[in-house]
C-alpha positions as CSV (number, residue, x, y, z in Angstrom):
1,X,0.7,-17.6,-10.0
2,X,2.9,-17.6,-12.8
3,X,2.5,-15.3,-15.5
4,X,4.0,-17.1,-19.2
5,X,2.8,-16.8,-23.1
6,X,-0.8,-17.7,-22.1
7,X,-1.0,-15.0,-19.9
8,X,-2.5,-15.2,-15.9
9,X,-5.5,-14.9,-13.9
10,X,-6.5,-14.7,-10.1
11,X,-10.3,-14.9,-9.2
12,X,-12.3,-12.3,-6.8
13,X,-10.1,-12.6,-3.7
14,X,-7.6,-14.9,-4.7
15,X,-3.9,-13.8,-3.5
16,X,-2.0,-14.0,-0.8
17,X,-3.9,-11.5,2.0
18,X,-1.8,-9.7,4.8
19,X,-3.3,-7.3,7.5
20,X,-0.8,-4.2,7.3
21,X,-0.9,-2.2,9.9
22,X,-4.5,-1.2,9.6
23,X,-4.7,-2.1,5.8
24,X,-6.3,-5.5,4.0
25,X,-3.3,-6.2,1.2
26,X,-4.3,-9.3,-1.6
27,X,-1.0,-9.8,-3.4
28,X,-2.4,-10.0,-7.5
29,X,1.0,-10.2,-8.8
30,X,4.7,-10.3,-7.9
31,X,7.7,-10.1,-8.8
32,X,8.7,-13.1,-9.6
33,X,5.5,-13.5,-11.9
34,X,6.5,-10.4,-13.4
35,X,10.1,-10.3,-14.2
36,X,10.6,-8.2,-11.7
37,X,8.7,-5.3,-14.1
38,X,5.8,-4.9,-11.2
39,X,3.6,-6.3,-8.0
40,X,0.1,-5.6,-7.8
41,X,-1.9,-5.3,-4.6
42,X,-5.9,-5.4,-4.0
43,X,-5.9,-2.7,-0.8
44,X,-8.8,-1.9,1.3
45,X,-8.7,0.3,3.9
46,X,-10.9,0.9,6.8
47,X,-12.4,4.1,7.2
48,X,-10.1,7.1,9.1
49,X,-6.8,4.5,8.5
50,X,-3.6,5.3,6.5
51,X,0.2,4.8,6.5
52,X,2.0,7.8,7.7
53,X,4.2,9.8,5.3
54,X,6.6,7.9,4.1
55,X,9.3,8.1,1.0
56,X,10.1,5.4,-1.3
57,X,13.6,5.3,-2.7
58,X,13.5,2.2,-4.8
59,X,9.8,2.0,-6.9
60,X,7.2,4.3,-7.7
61,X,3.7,3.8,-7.0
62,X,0.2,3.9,-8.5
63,X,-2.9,3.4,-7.1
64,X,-6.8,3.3,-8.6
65,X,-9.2,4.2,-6.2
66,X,-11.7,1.3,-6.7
67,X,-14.7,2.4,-4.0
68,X,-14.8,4.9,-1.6
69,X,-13.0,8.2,-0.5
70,X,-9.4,8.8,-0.1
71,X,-7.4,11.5,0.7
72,X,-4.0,11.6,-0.3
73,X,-0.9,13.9,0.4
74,X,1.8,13.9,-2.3
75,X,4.2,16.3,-0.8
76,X,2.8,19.3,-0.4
77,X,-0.1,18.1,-2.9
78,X,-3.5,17.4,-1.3
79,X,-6.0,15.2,-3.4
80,X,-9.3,13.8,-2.8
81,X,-9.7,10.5,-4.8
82,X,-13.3,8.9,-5.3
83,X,-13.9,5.8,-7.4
84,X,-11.7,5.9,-10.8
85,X,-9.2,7.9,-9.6
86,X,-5.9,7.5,-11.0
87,X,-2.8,8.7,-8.5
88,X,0.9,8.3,-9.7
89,X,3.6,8.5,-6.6
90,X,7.1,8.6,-8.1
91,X,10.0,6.9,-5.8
92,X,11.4,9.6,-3.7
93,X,8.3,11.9,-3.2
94,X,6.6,11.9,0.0
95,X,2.9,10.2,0.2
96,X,0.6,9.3,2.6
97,X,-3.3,8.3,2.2
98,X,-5.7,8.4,4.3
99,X,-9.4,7.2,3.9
100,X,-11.6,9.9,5.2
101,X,-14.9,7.7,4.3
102,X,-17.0,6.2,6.5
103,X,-17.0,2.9,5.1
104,X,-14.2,0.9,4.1
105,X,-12.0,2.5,1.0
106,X,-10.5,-0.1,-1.8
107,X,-7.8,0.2,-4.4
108,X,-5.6,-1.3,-6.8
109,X,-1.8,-0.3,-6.0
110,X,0.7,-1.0,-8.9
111,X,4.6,-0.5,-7.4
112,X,7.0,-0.4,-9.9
113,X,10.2,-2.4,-10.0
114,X,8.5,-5.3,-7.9
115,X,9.7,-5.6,-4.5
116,X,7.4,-4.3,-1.6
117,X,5.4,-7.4,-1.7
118,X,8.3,-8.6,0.2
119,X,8.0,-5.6,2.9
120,X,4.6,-6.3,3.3
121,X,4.7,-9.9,3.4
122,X,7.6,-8.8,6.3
123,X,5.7,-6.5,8.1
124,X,2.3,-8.1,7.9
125,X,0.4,-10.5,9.5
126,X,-0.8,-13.5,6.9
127,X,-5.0,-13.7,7.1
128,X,-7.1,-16.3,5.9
129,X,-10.2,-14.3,5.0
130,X,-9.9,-11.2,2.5
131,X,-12.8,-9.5,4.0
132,X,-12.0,-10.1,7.8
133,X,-11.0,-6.8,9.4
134,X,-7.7,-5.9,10.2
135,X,-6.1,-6.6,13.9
136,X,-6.5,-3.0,15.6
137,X,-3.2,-1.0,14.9
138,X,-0.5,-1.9,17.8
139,X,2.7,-0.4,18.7
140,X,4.2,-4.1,18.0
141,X,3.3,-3.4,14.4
142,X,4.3,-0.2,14.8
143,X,7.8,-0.9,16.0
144,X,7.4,-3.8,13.3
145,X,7.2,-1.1,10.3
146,X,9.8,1.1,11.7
147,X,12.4,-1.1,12.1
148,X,11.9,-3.0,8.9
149,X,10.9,0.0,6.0
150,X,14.7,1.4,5.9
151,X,15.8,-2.7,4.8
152,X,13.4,-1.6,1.3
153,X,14.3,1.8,1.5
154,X,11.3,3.0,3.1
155,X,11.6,6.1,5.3
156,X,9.2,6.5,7.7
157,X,8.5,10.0,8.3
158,X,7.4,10.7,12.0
159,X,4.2,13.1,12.8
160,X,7.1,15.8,14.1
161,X,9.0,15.8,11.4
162,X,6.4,16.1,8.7
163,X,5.6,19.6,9.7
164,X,9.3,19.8,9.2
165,X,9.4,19.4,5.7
166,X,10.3,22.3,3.2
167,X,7.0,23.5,1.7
């Protein structure tokens, strides 16, 4: 897609689609349809499935809670997001989501300078069909993620650490 005066458009399901370590990601927009400005993911996520905390040192992120339940930590911020919920996640706080439905969660998620769509495309696993479910999580992917997020200035915070954090 390339986005110029006229303007662009993708159709239901069009975009490049990625299984992310338990996620669905449809790629809307990129950065280099965007000038680098923004990328712009369709996410769904299965139900009880979310990255772990993490930090993001080079965009922030926003997400719109599209269907479903979502519980999302923002440092030492808990919030419970249901359809039409707007979270903002500026670069260096820590965030995790989690979708504590019991069916399958979706979102719009907005990172801003463009950029991640190049983690994920990294760390993901290319699908053919946007509403196929996601491989089961492995520690391959696992070992994937960690080894990869500190090349985009991801860090990965690990489940004994978290409680680490200053509250």
């Amino acid at each position: 897609m390339t986005i110029n005066q006229d303007g662009a458009w993708l159709q239901p399901s069009q975009g490049d689609v990625y299984a992310v370590v338990g996620d669905v990601v449809i790629v809307k927009a990129v950065g280099e349809d965007t000038g680098g400005k923004y990328a712009l993911f369709e996410v769904m996520v299965q139900p009880q499935i979310g990255p772990p905390p993490h930090i993001h040192s080079q965009e922030d992120e926003a997400f719109y809670v599209l269907e479903g339940k979502v519980e999302f930590h923002l440092d030492n911020q808990t919030i419970v997001a249901t359809p039409e919920t707007f979270i903002h996640s500026p670069k260096g706080q820590r965030h995790s989501f989690k979708n504590i439905g019991s069916t399958p969660a979706r979102m719009l998620l907005w990172a801003m300078p463009a950029g991640v769509e190049k983690f994920f495309a990294e760390v993901g696993t290319l699908m053919d069909d946007p509403s196929a479910l996601p491989p089961p999580v492995s520690p391959t992917m696992i070992e994937r993620l960690l080894a990869t997020a500190p090349k985009y200035g991801i860090e990965i915070i690990p489940p004994a650490s978290e409680s680490a954090q200053p509250e």
